[in-house]
N, C-alpha and C positions, 0 to 999 in steps of 0.2 A: 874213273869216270865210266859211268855203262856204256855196253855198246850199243849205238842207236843204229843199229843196220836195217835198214828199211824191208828185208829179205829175212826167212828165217832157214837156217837149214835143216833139211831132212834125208835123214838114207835112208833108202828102202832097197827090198831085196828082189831081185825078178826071177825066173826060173829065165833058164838059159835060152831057150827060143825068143821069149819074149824080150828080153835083153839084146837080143839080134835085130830081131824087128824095128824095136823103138831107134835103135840106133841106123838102122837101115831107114827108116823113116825119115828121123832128124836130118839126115844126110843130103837125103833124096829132097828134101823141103826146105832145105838150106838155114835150116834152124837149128837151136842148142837144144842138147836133149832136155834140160829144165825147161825151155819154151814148149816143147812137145808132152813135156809131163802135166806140168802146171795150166795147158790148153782140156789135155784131158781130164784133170781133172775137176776144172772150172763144169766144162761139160758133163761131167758123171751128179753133181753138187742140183745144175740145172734141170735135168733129167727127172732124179729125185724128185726136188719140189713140183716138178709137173704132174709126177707121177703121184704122189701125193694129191694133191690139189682134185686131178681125175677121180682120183679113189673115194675122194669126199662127196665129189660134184655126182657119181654111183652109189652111193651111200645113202645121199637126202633122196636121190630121185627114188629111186628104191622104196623107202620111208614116205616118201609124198606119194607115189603110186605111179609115179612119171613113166612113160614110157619113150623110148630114146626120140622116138622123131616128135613126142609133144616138147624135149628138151630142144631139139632143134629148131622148133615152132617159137620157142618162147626165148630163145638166142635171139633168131632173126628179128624178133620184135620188136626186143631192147635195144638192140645195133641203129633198128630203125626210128625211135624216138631219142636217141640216144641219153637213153637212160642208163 
């Protein structure tokens, strides 16, 4: 029968400081170090696609001729019709 483990493992290797940390971390926050890993790296995934998304959201304005505070002009606008 396969195993239906809702969880997948993974090892990964840290350099030695950081391997202190995390674990001084975990400790200090009363959590398992997989809760501390898998927060960060929920977090790093999040980041990412923001980071991404801005990089576009600078790309069109750029391409359209925007300048930052007409994008901020035309945020406010849309917030405000809620369009």
């Amino acid at each position: 029968m396969p195993n239906k483990r809702a969880s997948k493992l993974m090892t990964i290797s840290l350099p030695p400081s950081l391997y202190r940390e995390t674990i001084k971390t975990a400790r200090e926050e009363g959590r398992t170090n997989s809760e501390l890993v898998r927060e960060s790296v929920r977090k790093y995934i999040s980041d990412r696609r923001w980071r991404r998304l801005l990089d576009y959201g600078r790309r069109k304005a750029i391409e359209t001729g925007l300048k930052p505070d007409e994008i901020e002009d035309i945020i406010d606008e849309l917030r405000d019709t809620g369009s």
